[in-house]
C-alpha positions as CSV (number, residue, x, y, z in Angstrom):
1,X,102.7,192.4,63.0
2,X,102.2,191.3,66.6
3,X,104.7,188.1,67.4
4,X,103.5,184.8,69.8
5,X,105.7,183.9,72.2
6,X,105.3,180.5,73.6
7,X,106.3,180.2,77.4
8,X,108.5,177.2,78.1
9,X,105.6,175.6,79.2
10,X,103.8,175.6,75.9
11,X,106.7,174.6,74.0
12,X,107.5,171.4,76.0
13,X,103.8,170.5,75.5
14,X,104.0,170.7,71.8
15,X,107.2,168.7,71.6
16,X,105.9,166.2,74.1
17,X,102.4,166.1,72.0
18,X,104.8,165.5,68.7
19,X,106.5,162.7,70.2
20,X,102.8,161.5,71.8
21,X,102.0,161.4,67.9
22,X,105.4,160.2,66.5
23,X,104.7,157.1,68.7
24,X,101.4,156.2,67.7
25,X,102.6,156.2,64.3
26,X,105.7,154.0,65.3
27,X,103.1,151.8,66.8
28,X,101.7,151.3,63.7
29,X,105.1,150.4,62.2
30,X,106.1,147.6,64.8
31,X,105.3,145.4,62.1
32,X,108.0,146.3,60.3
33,X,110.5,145.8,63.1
34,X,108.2,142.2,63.5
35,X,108.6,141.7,59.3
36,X,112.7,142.1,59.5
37,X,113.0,140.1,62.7
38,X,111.4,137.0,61.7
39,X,112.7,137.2,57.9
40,X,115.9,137.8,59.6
41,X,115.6,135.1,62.1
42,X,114.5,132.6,59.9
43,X,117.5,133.6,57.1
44,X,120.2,133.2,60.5
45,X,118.4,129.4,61.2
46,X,118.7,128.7,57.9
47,X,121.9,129.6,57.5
48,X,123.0,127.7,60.6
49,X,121.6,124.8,59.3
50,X,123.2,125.2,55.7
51,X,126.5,125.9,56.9
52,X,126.1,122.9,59.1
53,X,125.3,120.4,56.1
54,X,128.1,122.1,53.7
55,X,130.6,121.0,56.9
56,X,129.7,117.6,57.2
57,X,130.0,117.2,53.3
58,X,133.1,118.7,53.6
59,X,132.1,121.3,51.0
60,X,133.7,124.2,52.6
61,X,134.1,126.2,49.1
62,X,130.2,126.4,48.7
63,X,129.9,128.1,51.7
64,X,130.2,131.2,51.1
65,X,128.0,131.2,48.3
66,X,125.0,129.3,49.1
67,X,125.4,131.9,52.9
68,X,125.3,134.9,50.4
69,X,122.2,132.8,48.2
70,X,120.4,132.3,52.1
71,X,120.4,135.7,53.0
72,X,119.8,137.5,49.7
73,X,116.6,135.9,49.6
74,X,114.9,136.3,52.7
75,X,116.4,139.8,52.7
76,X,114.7,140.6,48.9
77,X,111.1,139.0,50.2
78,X,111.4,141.2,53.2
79,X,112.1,144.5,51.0
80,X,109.1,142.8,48.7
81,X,106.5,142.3,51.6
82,X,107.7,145.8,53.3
83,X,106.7,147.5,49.9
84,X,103.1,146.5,50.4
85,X,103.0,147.1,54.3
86,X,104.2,150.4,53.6
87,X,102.1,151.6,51.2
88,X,98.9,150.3,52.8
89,X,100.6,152.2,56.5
90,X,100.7,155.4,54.6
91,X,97.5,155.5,53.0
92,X,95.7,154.6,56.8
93,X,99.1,157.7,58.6
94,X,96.7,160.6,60.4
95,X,99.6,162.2,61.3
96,X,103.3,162.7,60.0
97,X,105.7,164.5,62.4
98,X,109.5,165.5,62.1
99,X,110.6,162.1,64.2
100,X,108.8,160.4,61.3
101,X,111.1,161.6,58.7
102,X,114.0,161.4,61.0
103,X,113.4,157.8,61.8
104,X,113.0,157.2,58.1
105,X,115.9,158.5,56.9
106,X,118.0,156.9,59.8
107,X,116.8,153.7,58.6
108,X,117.3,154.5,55.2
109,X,121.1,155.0,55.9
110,X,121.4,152.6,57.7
111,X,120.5,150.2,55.3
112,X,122.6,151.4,52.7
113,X,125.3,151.0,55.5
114,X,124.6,147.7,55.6
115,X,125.2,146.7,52.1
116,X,128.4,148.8,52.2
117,X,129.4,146.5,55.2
118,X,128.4,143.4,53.4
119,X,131.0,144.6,50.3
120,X,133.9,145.6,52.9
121,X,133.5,142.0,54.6
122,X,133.5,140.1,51.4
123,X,136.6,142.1,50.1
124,X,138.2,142.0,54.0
125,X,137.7,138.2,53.7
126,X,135.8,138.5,57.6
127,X,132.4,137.2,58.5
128,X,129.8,140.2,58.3
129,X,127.5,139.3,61.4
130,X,129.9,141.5,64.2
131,X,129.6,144.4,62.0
132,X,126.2,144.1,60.7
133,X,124.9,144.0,64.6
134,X,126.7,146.7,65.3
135,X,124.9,148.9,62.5
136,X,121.7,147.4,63.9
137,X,122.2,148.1,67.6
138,X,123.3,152.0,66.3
139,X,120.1,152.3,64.3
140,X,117.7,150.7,67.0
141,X,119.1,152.0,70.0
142,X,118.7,155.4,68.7
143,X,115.2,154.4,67.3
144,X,114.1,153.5,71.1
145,X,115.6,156.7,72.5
146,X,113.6,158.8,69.7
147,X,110.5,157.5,70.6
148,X,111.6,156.8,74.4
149,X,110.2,153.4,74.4
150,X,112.4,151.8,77.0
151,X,112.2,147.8,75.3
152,X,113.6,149.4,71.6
153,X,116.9,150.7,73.7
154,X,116.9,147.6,75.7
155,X,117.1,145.4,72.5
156,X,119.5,148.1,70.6
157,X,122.0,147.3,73.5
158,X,121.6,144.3,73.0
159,X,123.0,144.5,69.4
160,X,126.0,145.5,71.0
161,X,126.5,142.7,73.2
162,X,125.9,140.4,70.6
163,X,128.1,141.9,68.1
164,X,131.0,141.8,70.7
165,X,130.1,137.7,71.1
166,X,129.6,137.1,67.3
167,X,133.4,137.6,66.9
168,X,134.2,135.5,69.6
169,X,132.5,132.6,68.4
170,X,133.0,129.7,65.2
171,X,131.6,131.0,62.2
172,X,129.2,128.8,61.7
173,X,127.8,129.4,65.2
174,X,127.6,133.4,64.2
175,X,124.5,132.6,62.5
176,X,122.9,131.4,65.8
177,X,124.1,134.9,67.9
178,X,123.1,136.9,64.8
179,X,119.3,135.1,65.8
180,X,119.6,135.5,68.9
181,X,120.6,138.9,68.8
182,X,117.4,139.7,66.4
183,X,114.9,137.9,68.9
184,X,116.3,140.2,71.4
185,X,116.7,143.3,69.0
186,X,113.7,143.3,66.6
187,X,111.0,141.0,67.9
188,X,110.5,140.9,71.3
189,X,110.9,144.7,71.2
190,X,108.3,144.6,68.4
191,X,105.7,143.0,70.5
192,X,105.8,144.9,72.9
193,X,105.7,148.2,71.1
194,X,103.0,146.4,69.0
195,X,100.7,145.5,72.3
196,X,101.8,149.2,74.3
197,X,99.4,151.6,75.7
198,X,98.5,154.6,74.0
């Protein structure tokens, strides 16, 4: 059985021709990093504004609670409304590479990280936004490096950055950095991948 070897040559174009393809799928998916950033953005204004209310009645022990309420919600009807978006994205996929099962399962862990870090905060007795934007800025950053689109590594940084000033700051002003962080993160990264060239 005669063997093909490819030179160096060829194999850098089929790897670059993968990624060529892994990005027009991940194209496609910048409504999902579009989906989280708004539900998440919302959910942090929200929670702002809650938290806010809950202070100036003084009812500091309902805080907690009605945070955990806030979030839990807008973080269910995202997993609801990426259900559908998902199953009408892979019904319309051409073409499914490696990076595409890579990305998915590094998103898969790290959401699973993130309800792990939700449980270690509530038992720690800290606020969760520091960690939680740390995950994030892991998972994005090596998102935008994947798919070498400059904005995604831009706004994973940015995760850091934020993370590092979310335990700076009050903890009811954590909600506002954990927005801002998400804006800077999800969605103008998301529009931009949404609106790139092929």
């Amino acid at each position: 059985m005669e063997k093909n070897y490819l030179t160096p040559e060829e194999s850098f174009r089929i790897i670059n021709k993968a990624i060529a393809n892994f990005k027009v799928n991940y194209k496609e998916s910048a409504k999902i990093f579009l989906l989280w950033g708004w539900m998440l953005t919302f959910a942090s204004f929200f929670n702002f504004i809650l938290l806010k209310v809950l202070h100036s009645r003084e009812a500091y022990h309902l805080m907690g609670l009605f945070s955990f309420l806030d979030w839990g919600v807008f973080i269910l009807a995202g997993f609801i409304v990426q259900f559908f978006m998902l199953r009408k994205m892979d019904r319309n996929k051409k073409v499914c590479s490696y990076l595409d099962a890579y990305i998915t399962k590094l998103w898969q862990v790290t959401v699973v990280s993130f309800f792990v870090a939700t449980l270690l905060c509530i038992k720690l007795e800290i606020v969760p936004p520091p960690i939680m934007l740390l995950i994030a800025g892991i998972a994005t950053t090596t998102s935008g490096y994947l798919i070498k689109f400059r904005a995604l590594i831009i706004g994973g940084m940015a995760f850091f950055v934020f993370s590092i000033a979310a335990a700076f700051v009050p903890d009811e002003f954590t909600a506002l950095i954990t927005a801002a962080a998400i804006i800077c993160g999800y969605i103008v990264p998301g529009y931009l991948l949404k609106s790139a060239k092929e």
